[in-house]
N, C-alpha and C positions, 0 to 999 in steps of 0.2 A: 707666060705660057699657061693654058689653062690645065686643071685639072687633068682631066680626062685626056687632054692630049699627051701629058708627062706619065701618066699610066700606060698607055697605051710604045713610046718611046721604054719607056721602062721594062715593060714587060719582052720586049722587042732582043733589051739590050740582054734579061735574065736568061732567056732561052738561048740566044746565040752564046752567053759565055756557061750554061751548064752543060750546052751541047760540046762547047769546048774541051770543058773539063772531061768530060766523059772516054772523047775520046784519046787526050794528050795524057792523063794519068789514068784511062780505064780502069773507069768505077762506075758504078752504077748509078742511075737519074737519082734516084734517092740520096745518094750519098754524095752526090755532087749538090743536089738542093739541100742538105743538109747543112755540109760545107759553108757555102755561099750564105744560105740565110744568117746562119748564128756568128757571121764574118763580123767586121770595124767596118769593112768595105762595103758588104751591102747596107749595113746602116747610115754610110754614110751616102751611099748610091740612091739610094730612097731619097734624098732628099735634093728636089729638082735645083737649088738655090747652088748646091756643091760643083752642079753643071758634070759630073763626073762620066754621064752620058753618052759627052762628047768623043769619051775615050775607046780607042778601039777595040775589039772583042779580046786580041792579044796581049794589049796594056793591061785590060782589067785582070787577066790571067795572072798577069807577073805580078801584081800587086797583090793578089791574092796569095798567089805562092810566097811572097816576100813575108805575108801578114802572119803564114804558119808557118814560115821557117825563122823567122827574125821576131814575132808577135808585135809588131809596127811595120805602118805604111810610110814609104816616101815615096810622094805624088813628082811625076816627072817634071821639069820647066817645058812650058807652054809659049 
């Protein structure tokens, strides 16, 4: 996949799950882009090879939440 195109999926995927957040734990865009950024998860979301993408807006949620309440991910079987 090129470039540009895993940007552009990416960015796709960031906005549907801070949109998420916002409004399943109402918090504010900032503190939800907050969240997310300084995540395991988006570091490892950023990187197109993890394919983490694929996963739905609600996965990534629960993984997120699992990462600050347990400070480790476990990735569903695919």
């Amino acid at each position: 996949m090129s470039d540009d195109r895993f940007s552009a999926l990416l960015s796709v995927c960031v906005e549907s799950l801070i949109q998420y957040m916002i409004v399943r734990d109402g918090i504010s865009e900032r503190d939800a882009l907050a969240e997310l950024y300084s995540s395991e998860l988006y570091a490892l979301l950023e990187q197109e090879r993890t394919k983490l993408w694929h996963y739905s807006t609600e996965t990534l949620y629960c993984l997120l939440r699992e990462e600050r309440e347990t400070g480790r991910l476990t990735f569903p079987d695919v």
